[in-house]
C-alpha positions as CSV (number, residue, x, y, z in Angstrom):
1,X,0.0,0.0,0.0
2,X,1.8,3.5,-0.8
3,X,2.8,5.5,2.4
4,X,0.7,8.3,1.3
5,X,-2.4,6.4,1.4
6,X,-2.0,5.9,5.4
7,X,-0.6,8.7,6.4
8,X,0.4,8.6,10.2
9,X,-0.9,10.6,13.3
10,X,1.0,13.0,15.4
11,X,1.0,10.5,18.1
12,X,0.5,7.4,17.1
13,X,-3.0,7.0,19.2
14,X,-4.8,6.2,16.3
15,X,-3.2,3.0,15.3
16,X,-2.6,2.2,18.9
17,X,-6.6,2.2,20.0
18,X,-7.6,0.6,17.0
19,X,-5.3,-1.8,17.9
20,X,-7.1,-2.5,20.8
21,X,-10.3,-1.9,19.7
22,X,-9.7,-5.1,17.4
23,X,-7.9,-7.2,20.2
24,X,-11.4,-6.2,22.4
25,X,-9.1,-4.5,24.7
26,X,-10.3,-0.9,24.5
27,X,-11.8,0.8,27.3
28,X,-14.5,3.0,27.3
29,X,-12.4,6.2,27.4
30,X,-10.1,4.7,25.1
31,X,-13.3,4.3,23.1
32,X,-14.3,7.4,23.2
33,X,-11.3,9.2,22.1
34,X,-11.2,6.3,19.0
35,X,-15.0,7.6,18.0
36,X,-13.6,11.4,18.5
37,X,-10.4,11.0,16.2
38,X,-12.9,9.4,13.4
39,X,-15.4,11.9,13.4
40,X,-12.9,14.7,13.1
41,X,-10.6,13.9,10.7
42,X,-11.0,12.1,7.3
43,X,-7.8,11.2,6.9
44,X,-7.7,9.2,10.5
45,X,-10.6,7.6,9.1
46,X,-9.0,6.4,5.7
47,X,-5.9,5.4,7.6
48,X,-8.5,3.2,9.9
49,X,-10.1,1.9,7.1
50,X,-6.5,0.8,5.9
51,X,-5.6,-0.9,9.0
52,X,-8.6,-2.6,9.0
53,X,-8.3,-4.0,5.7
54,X,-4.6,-5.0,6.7
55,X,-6.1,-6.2,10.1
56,X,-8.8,-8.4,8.4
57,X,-6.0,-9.4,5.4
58,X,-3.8,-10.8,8.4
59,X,-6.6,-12.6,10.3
60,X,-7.9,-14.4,7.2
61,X,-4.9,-15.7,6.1
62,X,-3.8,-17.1,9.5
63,X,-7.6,-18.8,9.7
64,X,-7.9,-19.5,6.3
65,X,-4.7,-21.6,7.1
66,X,-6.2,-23.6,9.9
67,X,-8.4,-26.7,9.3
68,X,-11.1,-26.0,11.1
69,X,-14.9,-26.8,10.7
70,X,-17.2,-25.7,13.4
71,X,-18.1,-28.3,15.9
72,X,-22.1,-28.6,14.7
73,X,-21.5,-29.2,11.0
74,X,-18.4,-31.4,11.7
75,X,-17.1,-34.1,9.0
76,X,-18.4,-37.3,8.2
């Protein structure tokens, strides 16, 4: 992805709490300032649309990698 298509905050918060939002570790207050960032700035919310897609990239190909079929279909 080209650098200028994620541009990076000031102080990294951004990446940090979405971080956590995906790991379910946020906080409210860490919540809270996530929701604030994203409704005031576009280009926070195209860099968290990014990570997301990076996020969601990462996470399929680990699963996708795994043999795994859920325990009520099963195989016969």
């Amino acid at each position: 992805m080209p650098s200028d298509f994620m541009p990076m905050t000031d102080d990294g918060d951004l990446l940090r709490l979405a971080s956590a939002w995906c790991d379910g570790a946020i906080t409210d207050a860490e919540l809270a300032k996530l929701k604030a960032i994203l409704g005031a700035d576009a280009q926070a919310r195209l860099q968290f649309i990014a990570y997301m897609q990076v996020h969601g990239g990462i996470k399929t190909e680990v699963v996708g990698a795994v043999d795994c079929d859920p325990p009520h279909l099963g195989r016969k």
